[in-house]
KOLKEMAR-742310 format. One record per residue (C-alpha): x, y, z; residue in three letters. Coordinates in nm, 3 decimals, padded with zeros to 5 digits. Layout:
<nodes>
(node (X Y Z) "Ala") ...
</nodes>
This chain:
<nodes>
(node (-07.456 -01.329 -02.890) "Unk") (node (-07.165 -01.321 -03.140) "Unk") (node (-07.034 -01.008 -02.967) "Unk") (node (-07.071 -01.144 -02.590) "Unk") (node (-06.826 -01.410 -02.700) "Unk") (node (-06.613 -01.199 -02.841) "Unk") (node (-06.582 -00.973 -02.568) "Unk") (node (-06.566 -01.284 -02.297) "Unk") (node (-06.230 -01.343 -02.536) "Unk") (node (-06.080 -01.017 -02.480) "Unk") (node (-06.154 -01.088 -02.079) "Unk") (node (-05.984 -01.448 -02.112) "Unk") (node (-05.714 -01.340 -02.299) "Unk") (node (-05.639 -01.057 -02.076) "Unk") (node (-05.670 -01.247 -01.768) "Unk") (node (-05.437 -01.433 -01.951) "Unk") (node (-05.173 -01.189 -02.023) "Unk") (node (-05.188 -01.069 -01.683) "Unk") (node (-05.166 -01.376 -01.486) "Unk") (node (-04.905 -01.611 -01.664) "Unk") (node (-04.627 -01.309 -01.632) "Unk") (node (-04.717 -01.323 -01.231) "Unk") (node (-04.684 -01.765 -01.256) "Unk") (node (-04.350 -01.685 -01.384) "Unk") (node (-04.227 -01.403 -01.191) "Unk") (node (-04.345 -01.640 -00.911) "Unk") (node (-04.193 -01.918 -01.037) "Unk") (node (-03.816 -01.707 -01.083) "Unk") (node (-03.733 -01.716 -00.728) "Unk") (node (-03.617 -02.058 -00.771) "Unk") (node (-03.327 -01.976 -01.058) "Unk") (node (-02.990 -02.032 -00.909) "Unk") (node (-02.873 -01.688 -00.771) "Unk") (node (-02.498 -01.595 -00.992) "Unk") (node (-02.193 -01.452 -00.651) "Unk") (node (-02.114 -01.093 -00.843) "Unk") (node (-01.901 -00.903 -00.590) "Unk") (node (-01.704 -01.071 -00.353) "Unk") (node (-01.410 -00.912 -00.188) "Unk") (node (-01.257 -00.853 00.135) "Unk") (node (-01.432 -00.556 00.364) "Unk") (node (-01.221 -00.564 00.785) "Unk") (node (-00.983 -00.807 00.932) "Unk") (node (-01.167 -01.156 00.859) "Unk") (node (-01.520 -01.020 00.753) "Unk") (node (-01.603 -01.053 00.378) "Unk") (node (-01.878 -00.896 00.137) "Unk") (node (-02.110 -01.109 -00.096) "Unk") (node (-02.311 -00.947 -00.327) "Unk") (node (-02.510 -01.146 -00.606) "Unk") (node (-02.777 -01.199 -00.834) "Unk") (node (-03.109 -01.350 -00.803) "Unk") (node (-03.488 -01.298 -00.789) "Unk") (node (-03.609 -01.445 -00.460) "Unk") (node (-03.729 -01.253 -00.185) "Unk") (node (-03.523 -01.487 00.089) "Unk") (node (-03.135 -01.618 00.071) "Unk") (node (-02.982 -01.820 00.251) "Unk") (node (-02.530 -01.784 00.246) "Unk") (node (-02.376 -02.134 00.346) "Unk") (node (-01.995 -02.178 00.452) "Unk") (node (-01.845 -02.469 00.407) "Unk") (node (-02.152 -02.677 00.423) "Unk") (node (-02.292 -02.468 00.731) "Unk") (node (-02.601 -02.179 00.718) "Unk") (node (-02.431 -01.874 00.868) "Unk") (node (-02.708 -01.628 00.765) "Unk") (node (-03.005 -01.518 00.561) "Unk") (node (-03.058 -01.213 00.361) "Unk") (node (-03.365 -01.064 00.213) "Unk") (node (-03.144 -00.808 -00.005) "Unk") (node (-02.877 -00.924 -00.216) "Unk") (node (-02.556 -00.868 -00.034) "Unk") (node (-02.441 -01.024 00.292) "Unk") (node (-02.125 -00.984 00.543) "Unk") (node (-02.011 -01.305 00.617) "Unk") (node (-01.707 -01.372 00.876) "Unk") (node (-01.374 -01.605 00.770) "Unk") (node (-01.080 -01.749 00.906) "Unk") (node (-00.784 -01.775 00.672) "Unk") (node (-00.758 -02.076 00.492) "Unk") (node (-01.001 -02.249 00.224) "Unk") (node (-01.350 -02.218 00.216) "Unk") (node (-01.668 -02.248 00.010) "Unk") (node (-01.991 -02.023 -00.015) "Unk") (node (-02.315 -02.079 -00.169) "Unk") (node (-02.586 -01.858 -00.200) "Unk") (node (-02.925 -02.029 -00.206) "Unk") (node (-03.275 -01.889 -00.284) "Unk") (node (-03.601 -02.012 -00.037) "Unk") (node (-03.916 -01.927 -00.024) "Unk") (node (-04.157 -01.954 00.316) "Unk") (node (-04.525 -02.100 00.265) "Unk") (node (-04.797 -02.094 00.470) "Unk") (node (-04.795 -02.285 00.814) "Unk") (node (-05.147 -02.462 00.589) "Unk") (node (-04.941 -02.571 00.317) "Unk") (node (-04.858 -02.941 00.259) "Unk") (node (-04.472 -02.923 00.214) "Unk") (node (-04.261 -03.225 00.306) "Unk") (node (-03.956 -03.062 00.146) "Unk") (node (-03.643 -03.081 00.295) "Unk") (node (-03.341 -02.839 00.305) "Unk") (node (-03.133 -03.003 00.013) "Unk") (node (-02.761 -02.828 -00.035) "Unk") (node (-02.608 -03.014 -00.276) "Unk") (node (-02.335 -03.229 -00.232) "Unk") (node (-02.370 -03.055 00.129) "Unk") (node (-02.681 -03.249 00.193) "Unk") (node (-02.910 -03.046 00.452) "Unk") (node (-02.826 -03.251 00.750) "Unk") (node (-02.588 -03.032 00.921) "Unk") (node (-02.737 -02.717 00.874) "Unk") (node (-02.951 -02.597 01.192) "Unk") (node (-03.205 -02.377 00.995) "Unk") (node (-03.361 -02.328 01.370) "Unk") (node (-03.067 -02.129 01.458) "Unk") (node (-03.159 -01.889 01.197) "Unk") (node (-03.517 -01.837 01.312) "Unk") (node (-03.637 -02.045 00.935) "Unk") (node (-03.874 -02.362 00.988) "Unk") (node (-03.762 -02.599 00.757) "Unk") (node (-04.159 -02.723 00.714) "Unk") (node (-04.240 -02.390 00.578) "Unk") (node (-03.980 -02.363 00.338) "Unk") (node (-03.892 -02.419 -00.008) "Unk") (node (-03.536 -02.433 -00.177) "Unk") (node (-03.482 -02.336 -00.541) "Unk") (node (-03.138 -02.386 -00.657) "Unk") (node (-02.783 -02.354 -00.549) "Unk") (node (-02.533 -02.109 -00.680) "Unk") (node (-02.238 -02.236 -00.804) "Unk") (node (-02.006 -02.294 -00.489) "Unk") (node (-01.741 -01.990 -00.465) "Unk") (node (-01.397 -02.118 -00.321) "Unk") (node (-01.150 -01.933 -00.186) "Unk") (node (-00.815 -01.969 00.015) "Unk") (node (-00.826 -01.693 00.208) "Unk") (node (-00.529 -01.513 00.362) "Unk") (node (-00.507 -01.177 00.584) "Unk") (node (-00.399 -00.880 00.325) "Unk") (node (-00.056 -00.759 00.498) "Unk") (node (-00.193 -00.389 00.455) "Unk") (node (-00.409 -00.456 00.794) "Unk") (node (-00.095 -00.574 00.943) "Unk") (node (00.116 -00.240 00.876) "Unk") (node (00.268 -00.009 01.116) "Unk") (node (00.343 00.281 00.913) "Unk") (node (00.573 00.557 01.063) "Unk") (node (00.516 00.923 00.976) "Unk") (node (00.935 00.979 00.971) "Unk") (node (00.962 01.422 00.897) "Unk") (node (00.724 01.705 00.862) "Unk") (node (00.819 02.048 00.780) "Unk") (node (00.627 02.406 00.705) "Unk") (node (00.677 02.495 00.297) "Unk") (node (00.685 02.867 00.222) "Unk") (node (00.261 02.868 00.170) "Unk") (node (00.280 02.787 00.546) "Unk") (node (00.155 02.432 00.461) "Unk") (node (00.267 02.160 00.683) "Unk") (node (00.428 01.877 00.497) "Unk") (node (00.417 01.483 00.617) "Unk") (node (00.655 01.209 00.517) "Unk") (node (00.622 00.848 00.606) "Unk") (node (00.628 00.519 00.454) "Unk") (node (00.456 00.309 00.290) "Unk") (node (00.525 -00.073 00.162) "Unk") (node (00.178 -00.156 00.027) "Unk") (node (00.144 00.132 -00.268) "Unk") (node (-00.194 00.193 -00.080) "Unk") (node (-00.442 00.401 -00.254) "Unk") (node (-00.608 00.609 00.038) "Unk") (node (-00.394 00.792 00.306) "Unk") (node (-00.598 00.888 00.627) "Unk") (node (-00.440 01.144 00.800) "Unk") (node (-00.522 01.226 01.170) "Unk") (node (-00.429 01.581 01.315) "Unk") (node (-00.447 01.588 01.697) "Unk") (node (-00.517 01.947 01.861) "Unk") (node (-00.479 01.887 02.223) "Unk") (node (-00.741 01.643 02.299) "Unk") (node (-00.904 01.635 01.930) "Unk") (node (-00.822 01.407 01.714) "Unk") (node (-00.966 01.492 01.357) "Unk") (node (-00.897 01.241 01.073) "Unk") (node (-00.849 01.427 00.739) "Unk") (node (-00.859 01.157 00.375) "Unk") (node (-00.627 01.190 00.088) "Unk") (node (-00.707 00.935 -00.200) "Unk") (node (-00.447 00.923 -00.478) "Unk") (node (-00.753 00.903 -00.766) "Unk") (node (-00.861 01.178 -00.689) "Unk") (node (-00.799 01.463 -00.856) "Unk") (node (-00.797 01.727 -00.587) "Unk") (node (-00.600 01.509 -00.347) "Unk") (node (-00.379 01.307 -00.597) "Unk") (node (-00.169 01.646 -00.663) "Unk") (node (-00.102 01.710 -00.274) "Unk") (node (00.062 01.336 -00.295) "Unk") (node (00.450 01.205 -00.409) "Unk") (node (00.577 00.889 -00.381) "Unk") (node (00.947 00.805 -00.424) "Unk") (node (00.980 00.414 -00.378) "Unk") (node (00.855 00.347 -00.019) "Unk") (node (00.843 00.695 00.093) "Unk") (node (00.539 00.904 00.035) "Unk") (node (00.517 01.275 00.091) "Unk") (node (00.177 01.423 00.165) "Unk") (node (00.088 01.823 00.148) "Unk") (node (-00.182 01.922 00.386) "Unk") (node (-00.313 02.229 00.169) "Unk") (node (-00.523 02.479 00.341) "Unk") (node (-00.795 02.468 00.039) "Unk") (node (-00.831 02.169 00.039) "Unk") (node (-00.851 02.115 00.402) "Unk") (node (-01.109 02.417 00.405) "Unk") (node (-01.309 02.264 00.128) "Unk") (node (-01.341 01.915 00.300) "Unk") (node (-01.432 02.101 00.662) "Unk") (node (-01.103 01.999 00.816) "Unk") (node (-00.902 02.174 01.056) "Unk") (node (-00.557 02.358 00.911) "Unk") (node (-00.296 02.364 01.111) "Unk") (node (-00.223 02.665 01.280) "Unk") (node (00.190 02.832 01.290) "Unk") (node (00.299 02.799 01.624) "Unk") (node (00.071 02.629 01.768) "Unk") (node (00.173 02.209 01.833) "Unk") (node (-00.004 01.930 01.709) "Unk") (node (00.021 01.555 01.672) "Unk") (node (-00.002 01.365 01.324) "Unk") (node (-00.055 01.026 01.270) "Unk") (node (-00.147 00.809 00.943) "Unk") (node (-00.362 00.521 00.845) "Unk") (node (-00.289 00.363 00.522) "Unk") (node (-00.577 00.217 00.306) "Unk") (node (-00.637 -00.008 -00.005) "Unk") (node (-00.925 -00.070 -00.212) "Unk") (node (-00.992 -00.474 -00.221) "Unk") (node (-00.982 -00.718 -00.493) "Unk") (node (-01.386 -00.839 -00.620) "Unk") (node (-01.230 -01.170 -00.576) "Unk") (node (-01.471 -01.291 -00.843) "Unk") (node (-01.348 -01.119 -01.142) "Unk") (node (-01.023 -00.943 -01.001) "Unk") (node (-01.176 -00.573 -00.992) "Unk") (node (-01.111 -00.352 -00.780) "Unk") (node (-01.377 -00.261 -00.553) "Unk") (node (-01.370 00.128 -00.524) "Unk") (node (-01.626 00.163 -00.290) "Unk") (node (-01.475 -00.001 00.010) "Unk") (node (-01.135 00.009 00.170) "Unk") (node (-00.922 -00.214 00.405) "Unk") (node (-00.718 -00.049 00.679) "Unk") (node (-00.370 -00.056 00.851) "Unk") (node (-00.298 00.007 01.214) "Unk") (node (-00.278 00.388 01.268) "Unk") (node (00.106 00.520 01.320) "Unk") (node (00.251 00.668 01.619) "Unk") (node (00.155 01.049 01.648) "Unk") (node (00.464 01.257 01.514) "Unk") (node (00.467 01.559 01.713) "Unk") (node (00.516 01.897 01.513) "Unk") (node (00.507 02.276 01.545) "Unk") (node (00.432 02.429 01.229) "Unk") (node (00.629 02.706 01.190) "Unk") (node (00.689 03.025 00.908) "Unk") (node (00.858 02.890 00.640) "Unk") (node (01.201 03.125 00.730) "Unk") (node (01.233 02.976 01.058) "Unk") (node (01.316 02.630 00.965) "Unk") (node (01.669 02.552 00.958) "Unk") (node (01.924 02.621 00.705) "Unk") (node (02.112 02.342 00.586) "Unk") (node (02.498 02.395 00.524) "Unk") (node (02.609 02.286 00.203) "Unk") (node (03.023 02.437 00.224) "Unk") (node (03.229 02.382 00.513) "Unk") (node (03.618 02.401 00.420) "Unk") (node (03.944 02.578 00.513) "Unk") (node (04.010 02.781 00.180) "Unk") (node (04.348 02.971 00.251) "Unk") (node (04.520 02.968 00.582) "Unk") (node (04.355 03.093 00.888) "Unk") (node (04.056 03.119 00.707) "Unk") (node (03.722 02.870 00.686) "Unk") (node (03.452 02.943 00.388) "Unk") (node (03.123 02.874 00.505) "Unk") (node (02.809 02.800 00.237) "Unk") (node (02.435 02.750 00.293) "Unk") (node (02.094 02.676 00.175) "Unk") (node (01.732 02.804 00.326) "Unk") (node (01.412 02.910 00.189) "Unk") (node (01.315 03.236 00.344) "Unk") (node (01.004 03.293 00.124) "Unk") (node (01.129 03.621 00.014) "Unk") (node (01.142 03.809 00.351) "Unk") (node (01.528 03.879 00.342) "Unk") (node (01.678 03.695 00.656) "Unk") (node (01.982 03.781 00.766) "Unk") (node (02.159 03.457 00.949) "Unk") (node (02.408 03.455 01.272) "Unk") (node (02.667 03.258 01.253) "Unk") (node (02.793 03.094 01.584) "Unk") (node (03.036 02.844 01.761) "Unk") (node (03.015 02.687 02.079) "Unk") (node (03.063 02.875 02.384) "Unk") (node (03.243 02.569 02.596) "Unk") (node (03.391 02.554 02.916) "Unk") (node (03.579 02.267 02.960) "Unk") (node (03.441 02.099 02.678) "Unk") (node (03.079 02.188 02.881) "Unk") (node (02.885 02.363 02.646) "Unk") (node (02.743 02.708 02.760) "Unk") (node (02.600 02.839 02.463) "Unk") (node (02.702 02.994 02.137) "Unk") (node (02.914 03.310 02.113) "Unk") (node (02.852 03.480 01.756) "Unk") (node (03.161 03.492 01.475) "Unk") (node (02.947 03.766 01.252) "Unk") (node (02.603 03.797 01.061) "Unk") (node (02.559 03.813 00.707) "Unk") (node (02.194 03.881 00.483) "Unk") (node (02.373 03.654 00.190) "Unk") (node (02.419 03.276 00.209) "Unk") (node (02.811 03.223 00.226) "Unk") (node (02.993 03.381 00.534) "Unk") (node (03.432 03.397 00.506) "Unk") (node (03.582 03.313 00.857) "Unk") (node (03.943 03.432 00.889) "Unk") (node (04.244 03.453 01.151) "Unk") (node (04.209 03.101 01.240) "Unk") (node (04.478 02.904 01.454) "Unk") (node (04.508 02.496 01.352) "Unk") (node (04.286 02.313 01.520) "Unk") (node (03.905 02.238 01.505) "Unk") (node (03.602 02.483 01.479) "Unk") (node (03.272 02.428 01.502) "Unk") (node (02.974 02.687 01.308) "Unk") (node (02.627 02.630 01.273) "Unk") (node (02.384 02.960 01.109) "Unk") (node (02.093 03.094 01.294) "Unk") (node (01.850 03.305 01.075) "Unk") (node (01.718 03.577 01.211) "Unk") (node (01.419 03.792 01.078) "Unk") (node (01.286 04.118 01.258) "Unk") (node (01.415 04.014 01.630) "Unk") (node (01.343 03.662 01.590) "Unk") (node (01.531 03.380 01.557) "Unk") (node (01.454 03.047 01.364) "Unk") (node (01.595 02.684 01.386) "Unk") (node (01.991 02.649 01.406) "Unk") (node (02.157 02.442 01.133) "Unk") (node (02.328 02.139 01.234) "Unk") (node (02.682 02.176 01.372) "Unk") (node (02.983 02.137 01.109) "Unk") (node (03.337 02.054 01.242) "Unk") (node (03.640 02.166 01.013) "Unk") (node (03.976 02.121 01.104) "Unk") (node (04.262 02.400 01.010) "Unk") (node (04.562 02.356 00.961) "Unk") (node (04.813 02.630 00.856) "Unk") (node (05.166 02.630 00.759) "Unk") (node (05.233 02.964 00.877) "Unk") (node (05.183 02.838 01.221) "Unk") (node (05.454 02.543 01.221) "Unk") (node (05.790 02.665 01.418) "Unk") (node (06.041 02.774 01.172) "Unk") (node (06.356 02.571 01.077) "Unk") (node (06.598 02.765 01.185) "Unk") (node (06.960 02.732 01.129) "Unk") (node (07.235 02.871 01.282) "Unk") (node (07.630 02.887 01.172) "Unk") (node (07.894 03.061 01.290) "Unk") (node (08.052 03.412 01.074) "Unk") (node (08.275 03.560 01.257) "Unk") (node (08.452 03.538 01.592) "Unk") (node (08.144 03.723 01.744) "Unk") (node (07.907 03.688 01.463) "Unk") (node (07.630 03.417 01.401) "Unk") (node (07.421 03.411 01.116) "Unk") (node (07.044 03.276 01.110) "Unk") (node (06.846 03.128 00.813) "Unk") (node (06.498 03.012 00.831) "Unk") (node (06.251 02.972 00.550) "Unk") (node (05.902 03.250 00.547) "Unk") (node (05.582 03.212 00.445) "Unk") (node (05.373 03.494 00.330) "Unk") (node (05.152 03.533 00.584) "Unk") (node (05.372 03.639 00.858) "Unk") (node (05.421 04.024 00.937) "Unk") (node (05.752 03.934 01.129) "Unk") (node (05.994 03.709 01.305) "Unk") (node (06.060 03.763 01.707) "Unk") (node (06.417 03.672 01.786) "Unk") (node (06.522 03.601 02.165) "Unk") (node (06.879 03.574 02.266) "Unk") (node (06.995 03.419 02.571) "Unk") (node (07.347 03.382 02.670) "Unk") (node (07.476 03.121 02.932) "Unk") (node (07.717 03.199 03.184) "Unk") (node (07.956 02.955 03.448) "Unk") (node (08.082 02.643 03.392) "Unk") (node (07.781 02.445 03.451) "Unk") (node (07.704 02.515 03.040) "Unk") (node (07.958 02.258 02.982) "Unk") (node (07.727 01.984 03.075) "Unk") (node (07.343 02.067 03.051) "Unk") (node (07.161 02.346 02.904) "Unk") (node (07.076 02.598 03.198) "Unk") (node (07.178 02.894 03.372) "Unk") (node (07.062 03.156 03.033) "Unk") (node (06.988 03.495 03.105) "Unk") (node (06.815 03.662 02.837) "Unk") (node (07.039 03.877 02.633) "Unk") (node (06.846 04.031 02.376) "Unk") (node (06.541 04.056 02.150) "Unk") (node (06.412 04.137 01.861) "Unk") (node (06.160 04.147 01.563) "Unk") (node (06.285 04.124 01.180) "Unk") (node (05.971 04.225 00.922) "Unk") (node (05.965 03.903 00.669) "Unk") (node (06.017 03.873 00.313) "Unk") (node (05.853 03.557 00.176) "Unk") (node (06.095 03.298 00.099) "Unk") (node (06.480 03.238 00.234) "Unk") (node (06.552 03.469 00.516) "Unk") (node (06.903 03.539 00.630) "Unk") (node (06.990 03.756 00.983) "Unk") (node (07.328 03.862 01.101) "Unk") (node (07.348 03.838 01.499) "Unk") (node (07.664 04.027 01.677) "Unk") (node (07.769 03.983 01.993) "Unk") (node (07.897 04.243 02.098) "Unk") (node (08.016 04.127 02.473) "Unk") (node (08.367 03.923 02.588) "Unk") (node (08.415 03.599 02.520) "Unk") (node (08.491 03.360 02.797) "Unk") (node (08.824 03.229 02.709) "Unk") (node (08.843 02.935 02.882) "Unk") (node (08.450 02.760 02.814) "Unk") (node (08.374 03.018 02.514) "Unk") (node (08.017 03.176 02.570) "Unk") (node (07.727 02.991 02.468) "Unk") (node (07.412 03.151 02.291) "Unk") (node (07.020 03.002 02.269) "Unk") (node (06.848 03.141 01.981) "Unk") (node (06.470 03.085 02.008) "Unk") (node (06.249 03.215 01.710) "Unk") (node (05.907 03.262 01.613) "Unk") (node (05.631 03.389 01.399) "Unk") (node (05.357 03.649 01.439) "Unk") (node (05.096 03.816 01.226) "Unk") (node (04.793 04.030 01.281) "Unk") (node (04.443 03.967 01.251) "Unk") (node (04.232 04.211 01.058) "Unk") (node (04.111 04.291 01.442) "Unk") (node (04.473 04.348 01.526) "Unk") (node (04.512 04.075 01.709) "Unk") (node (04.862 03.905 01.729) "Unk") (node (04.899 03.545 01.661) "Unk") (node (05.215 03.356 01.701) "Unk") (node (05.362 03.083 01.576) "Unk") (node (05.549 02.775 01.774) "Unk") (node (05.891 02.854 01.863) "Unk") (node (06.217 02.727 01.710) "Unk") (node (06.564 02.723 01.973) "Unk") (node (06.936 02.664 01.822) "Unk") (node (07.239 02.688 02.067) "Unk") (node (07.586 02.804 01.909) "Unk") (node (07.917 02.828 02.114) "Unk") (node (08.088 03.161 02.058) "Unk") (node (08.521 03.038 02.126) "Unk") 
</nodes>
């Protein structure tokens, strides 16, 4: 007998230890559910996430049931401005069970909230308790407002194309979209991560993203292909604030528009254009042109060119010389303006001209001389004119006038002689005799016109402007 009661203890006790842990789990569902994760997830649509042990929630918005959730996370839509949520726990019963209780919210009261709506009959229900209401003024984050603008791209020497565009919002994620004809793949770059965060530089509001062929590759994206065009376009994208603790929420992200597609033809790295650093006249006639460009190593060798123009139409380019170094000399120039850009050129192809540079030369050569002219004998006039060093010589013509008309005006000259004197740099001096009569009654009357000329290392003659002095012979 002793041991029947002993073992009808064991069975009470374990009923007991069994069932009391069920009362209370049962009785749990009612304990006020704590908002964990809240945080923005699109353009007016928000994530709740909490804690709790019911099987049934109901989310209320400013005093109104919106929805019901039998896991513990909800998306909820909001307008900007202020609002408050609560999360409550309830419980159905069975249509048998004598409930009377009503919906009670709080300082909400249950009056306004249509329970119907959301498929729940209030007689069947039971509340447990509130959460503590979550307020927020809520305003649009400008990132979903952005227009980004992808602003250069350009091949580097591993054949990689290379995006630059802007960015105002320090955004974490970059979504890149490569359109192929009628394809449009999206490819992700997140600055955390490790693989990504190296492809990415960011100089104030101007980011710079490398589209790596591994990487592509690796992800299942599409590289892009030399010579072949394509569109890019990018999305920027931030990771929201948990508005309850001021986290960032890692694993969601909130959007910009998508930028205009840039269009771009990746090409070799050698083909892209060189950029001219030099452009200056160095000594007279003569323009010193310098420039940068990466040709990866292959050994370019660059044209440079000028305009071809036909009354100020252009028709082309006409070449000025090629070069395989990075600094071209251009000599034998008359004052004026010249225009050069450099073409590089590997095998029988040709990449992307430089921009145009305009210099303007002027030489001193090239001004007329100042001539003088004095009288040395009765028949003898000498000449002085100052020479620069880059003349060869000096062409002298000699008219002489004849009838009385030279009394008035300067015409009626017949060309008498002329000449060319080889120059010594500095003070010249020339002798002129004339060596015909004198008209005794008017005197004869000479025109001495004078000027310049060199060669070009292509033997070309250039001249200089002209000089005239008149003299009367008595």
């Amino acid at each position: 007998m002793k041991r029947l009661i002993n073992v009808c203890g064991i069975v009470i006790m374990l009923i007991i230890m069994v069932c009391f842990p069920v009362l209370a789990a049962d009785d749990a569902w009612e304990t006020a559910p704590s908002i964990t994760n809240f945080y923005e997830h699109s353009k007016e649509k928000f994530v709740i996430q909490w804690d709790g042990k019911a099987d049934q929630y109901l989310i209320i918005v400013d005093g109104k049931a919106v929805t019901t959730a039998k896991v513990k996370n909800a998306i909820i839509n909001l307008k900007t401005g202020q609002h408050t949520i609560i999360v409550l726990p309830i419980k159905k019963v069975s249509k048998n069970a004598d409930t009377r209780l009503a919906i009670d919210i709080g300082s909400y009261g249950g009056g306004s909230i249509d329970l119907g709506a959301l498929g729940i009959d209030p007689k069947n229900t039971l509340q447990g308790t509130e959460s503590e209401p979550f307020k927020i003024n809520y305003s649009l984050d400008p990132v979903m407002n952005a227009a980004p603008e992808v602003t250069g791209a350009y091949t580097d020497s591993n054949d990689n194309v290379v995006l630059t565009f802007s960015d105002k919002y320090d955004s974490d994620v970059y979504t890149i979209s490569i359109k192929s004809g009628k394809d449009v793949i999206p490819t992700v770059f997140d600055r955390s991560s490790k693989d990504a965060g190296k492809l990415i530089s960011k100089n104030n509001t101007t980011v710079t993203v490398t589209l790596d062929k591994k990487y592509l590759e690796k992800n299942g994206w599409p590289f892009p292909e030399l010579n072949q065009k394509y569109g890019f376009s990018v999305r920027l994208g931030k990771h929201p604030k948990n508005l309850v603790n001021g986290s960032e929420e890692t694993s969601a992200i909130i959007e910009s528009k998508d930028s205009k597609f840039f269009d771009y033809t990746p090409y070799a790295v050698w083909r892209n254009a060189p950029e001219i650093t030099y452009a200056s006249q160095t000594a007279d006639g003569e323009i010193t042109l310098k420039w940068n460009h990466d040709n990866n190593g292959l050994g370019c060798e660059y044209r440079i060119v000028s305009p071809d123009k036909l009354l100020v139409v252009k028709k082309g380019v006409k070449e000025v010389g090629k070069t395989n170094k990075k600094e071209f000399v251009i000599k034998d120039l008359m004052n004026g303006k010249h225009t050069y850009s450099i073409i590089p050129v590997y095998g029988k192809e040709e990449g992307t001209s430089s921009d145009e540079k305009t210099i303007e030369v002027v030489n001193s050569w090239v001004a007329a001389p100042t001539l003088e002219c004095s009288l040395k004998g009765s028949k003898e006039v000498l000449l002085k004119w100052n020479a620069p060093a880059e003349v060869d010589n000096y062409h002298v013509t000699v008219y002489a006038g004849s009838g009385s008309l030279l009394r008035f005006v300067n015409l009626d000259y017949k060309k008498f002689k002329e000449f060319d004197i080889a120059c010594k740099p500095g003070n010249m001096e020339y002798t002129f005799t004339y060596d015909q009569n004198i008209d005794p009654e008017n005197g004869t009357k000479l025109k001495f016109e004078i000027f310049a000329t060199r060669k070009t290392e292509k033997g070309a003659e250039q001249k200089s402007a002209t000089s005239a002095q008149t003299i009367i012979l008595k």
